[in-house]
C-alpha positions as CSV (number, residue, x, y, z in Angstrom):
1,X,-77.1,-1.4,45.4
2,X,-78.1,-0.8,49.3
3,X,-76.8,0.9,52.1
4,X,-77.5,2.3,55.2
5,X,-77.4,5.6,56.6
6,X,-76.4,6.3,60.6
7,X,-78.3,9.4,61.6
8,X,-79.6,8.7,65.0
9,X,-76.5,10.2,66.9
10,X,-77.3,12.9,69.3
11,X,-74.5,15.4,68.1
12,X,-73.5,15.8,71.4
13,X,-70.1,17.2,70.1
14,X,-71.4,19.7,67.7
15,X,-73.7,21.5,71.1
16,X,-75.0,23.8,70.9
17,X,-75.9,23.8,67.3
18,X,-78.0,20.7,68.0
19,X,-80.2,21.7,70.3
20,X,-82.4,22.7,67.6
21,X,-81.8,20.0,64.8
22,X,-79.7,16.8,64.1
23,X,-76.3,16.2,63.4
24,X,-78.3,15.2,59.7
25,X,-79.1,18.8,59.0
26,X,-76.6,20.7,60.0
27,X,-74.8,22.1,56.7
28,X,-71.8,22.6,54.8
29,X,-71.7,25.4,53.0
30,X,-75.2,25.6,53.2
31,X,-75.9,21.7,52.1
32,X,-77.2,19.3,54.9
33,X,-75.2,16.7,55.8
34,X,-77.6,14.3,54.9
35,X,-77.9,15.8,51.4
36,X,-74.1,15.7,50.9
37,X,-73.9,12.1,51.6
38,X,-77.4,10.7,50.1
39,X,-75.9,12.6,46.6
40,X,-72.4,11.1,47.1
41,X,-74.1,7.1,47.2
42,X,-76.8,8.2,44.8
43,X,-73.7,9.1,42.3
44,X,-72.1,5.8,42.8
45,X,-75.1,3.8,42.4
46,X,-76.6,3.1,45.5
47,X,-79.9,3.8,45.5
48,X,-82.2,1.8,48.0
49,X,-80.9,3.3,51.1
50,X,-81.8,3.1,54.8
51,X,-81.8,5.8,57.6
52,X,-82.1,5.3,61.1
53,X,-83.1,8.0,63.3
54,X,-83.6,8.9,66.8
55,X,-82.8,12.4,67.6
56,X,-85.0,14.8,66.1
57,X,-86.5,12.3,63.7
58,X,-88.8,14.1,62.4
59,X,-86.9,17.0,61.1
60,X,-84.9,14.1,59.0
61,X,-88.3,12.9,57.8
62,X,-89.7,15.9,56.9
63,X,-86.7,17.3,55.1
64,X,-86.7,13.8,53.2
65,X,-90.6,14.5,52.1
66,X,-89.1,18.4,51.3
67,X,-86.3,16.7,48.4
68,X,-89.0,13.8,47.1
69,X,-86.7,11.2,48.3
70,X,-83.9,12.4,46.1
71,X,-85.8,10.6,43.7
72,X,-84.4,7.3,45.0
73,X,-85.8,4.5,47.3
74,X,-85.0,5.6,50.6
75,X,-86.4,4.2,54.0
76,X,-86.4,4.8,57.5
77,X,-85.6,2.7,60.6
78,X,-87.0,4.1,63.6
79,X,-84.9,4.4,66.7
80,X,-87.2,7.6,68.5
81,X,-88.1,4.8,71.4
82,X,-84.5,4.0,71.7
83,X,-81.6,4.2,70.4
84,X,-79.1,1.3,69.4
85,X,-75.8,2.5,68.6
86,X,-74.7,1.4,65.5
87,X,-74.5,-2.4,65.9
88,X,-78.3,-2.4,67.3
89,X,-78.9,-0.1,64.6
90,X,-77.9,-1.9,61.7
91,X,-79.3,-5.1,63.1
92,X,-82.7,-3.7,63.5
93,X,-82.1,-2.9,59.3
94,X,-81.7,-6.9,58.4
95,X,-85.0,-7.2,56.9
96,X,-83.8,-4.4,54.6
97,X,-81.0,-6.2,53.2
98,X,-82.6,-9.5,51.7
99,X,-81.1,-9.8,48.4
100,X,-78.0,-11.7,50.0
101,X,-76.0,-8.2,47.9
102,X,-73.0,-6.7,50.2
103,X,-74.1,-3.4,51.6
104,X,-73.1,-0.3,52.2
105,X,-72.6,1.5,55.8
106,X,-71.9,5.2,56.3
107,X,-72.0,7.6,58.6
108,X,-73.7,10.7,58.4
109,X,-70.9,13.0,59.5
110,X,-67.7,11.8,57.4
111,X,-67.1,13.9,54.8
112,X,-64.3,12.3,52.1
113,X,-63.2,11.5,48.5
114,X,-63.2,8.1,49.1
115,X,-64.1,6.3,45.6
116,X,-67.2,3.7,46.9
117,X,-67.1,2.0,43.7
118,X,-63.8,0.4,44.1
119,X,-64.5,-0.1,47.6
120,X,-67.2,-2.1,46.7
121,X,-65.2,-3.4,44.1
122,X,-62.1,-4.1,46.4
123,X,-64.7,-5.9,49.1
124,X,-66.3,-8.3,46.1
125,X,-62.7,-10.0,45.3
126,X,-61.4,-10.1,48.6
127,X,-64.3,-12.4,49.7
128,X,-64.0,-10.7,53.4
129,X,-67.4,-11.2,55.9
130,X,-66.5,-6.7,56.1
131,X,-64.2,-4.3,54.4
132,X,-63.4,-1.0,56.0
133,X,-62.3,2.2,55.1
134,X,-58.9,2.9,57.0
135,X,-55.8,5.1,56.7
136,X,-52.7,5.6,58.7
137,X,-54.0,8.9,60.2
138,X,-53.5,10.3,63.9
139,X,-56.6,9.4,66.0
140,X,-57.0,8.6,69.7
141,X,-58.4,5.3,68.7
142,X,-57.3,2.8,66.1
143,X,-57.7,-0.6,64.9
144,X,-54.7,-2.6,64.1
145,X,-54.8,-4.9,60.9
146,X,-51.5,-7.4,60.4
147,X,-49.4,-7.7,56.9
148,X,-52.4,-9.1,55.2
149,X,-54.8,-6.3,56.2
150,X,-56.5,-8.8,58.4
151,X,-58.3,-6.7,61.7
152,X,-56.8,-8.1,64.6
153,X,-57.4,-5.9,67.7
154,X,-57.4,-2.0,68.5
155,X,-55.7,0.5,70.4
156,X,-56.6,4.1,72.5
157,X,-53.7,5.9,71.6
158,X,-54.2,8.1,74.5
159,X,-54.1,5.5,77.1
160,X,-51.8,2.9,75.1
161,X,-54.5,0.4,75.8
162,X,-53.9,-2.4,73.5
163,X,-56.5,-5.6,73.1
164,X,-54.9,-8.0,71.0
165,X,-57.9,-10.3,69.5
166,X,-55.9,-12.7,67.5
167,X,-52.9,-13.3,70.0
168,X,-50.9,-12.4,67.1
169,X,-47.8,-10.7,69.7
170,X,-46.8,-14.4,70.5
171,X,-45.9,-14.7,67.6
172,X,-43.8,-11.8,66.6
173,X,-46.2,-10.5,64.3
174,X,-46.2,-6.8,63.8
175,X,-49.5,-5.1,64.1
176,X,-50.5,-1.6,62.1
177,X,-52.4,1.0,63.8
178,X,-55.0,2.5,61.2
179,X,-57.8,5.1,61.8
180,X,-61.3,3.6,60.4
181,X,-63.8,6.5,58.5
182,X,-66.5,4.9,59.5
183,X,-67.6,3.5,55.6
184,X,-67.6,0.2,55.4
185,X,-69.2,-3.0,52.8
186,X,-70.6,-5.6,54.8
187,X,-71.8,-9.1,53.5
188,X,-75.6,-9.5,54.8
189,X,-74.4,-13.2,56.2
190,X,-73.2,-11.2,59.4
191,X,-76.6,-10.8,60.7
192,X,-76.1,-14.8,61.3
193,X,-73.3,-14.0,63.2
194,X,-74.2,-11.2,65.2
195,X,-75.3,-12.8,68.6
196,X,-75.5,-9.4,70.9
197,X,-79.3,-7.7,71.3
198,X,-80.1,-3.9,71.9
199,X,-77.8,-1.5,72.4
200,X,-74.0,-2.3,71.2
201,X,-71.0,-1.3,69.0
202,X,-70.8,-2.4,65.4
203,X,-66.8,-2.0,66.2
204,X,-67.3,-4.5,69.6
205,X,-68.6,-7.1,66.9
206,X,-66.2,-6.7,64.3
207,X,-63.6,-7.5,66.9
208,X,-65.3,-10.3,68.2
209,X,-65.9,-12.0,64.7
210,X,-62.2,-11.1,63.4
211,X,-61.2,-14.3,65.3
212,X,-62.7,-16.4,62.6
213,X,-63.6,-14.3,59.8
214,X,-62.3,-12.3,57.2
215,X,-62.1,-8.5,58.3
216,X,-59.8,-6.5,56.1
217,X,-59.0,-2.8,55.9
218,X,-58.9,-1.0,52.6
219,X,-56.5,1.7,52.5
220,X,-55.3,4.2,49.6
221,X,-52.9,7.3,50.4
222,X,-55.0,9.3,48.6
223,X,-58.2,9.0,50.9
224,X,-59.2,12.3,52.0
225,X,-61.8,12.3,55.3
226,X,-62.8,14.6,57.7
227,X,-64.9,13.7,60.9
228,X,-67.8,16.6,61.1
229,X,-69.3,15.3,64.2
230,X,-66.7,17.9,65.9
231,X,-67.4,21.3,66.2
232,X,-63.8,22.1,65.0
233,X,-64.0,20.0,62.2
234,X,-66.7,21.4,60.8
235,X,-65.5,24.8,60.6
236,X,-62.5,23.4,58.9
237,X,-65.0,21.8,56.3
238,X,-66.5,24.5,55.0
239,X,-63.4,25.7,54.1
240,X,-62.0,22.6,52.7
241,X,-65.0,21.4,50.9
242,X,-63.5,21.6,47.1
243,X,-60.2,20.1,48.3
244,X,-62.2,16.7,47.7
245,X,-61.5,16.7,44.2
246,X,-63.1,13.3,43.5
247,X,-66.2,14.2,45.8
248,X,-69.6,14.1,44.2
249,X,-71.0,17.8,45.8
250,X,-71.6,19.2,42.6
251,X,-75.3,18.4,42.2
252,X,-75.1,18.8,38.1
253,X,-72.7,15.7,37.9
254,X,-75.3,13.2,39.0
């Protein structure tokens, strides 16, 4: 199975421990990031992975070379000219993703016990265009998914801005505000569909498309995440670390 990687972010939230390295590199516990999540797809069967990279890109590359490739097909899209945010970013990956196979896409910094074989699993019988990862979890921002877990618009919390994408509020539908984890299976058909070029949101597209095509959240209770891309966060992590119980970081199981 494929997926893709987003590594290209400048870590401006984790300053100043980026000045010197990506967001990729810094560690857990004394574990890259990139290492953590690399062995958590590797475990579940993904291995023909891409990266992109902007920031640093190098350092990524070299510490890649360093670990063989985690003995796995991995491959690197190139962002150092410019980078695209994650919809530019995946769409500059379609030539990766030829075998018509839903994909993988994860981001660097989440952390989580989040079981990516029933994901996939969950994504294959639903027949959706994209599954994500959601929860009902505080967050400023949140998408908002109706009784059939159908994405239908988002919300900032901290603003109460509210764009309703399906119209749904006319009629008397009730909307659920979920935070996304940033994992998600997408169906390589959406690279028909995406329209925008250069630098744009994965999330702006999502919304756009949900208006005709199946966009569902997959949620479970027990889903355990933790953003890292905050400096806050990431203290919290390396404390937290074995509360993941179903979390691959144990390098002997795979």
């Amino acid at each position: 199975m494929k997926a893709i990687i987003f590594a290209a972010g400048l870590g401006t939230r984790l300053r100043p421990l980026t000045y010197s390295k990506p967001k990729a590199l810094i560690e857990i516990n004394g574990t890259p990031l990139l290492e953590i999540i690399i062995k958590k797809l590797k475990f579940y069967g993904f291995n023909d992975i891409i990266i992109n990279v902007h920031y640093f890109a190098e350092q990524i590359i070299d510490f890649l070379k360093q670990k063989n490739n985690f003995d796995i097909n991995i491959s690197i899209s190139d962002e150092t000219d410019f980078l695209l945010d994650t919809g530019g970013g995946l769409k500059k990956t379609e030539w990766f993703f030829n075998d018509n196979k839903p994909f993988l896409v994860h981001n660097v910094d989440i952390l989580s016990n989040i079981d990516l074989k029933q994901l996939y699993e969950f994504h294959i019988h639903s027949k959706a265009l994209v599954t994500l990862a959601v929860k009902n979890k505080q967050t400023s921002r949140c998408l908002l998914f109706d009784n059939n877990n159908q994405l239908c618009g988002w919300k900032n919390i901290k603003t109460d801005k509210t764009e309703d994408i399906k119209t749904v509020k006319k009629y008397n539908i009730s909307l659920t505000p979920l935070a996304f984890s940033g994992i998600h299976i997408i169906n390589p058909s959406i690279f028909d569909l995406i329209k925008e070029k250069g630098k744009f949101s994965i999330i702006d597209v999502y919304l756009r498309l949900a208006k005709d095509n199946r966009i569902i959240g997959f949620s479970n209770n027990n889903f355990l995440w933790i953003d890292v891309g905050k400096k806050e966060n990431l203290i919290k992590a390396n404390k937290i670390i074995d509360k993941f119980e179903d979390y691959p970081y144990n390098t002997e199981k795979i």
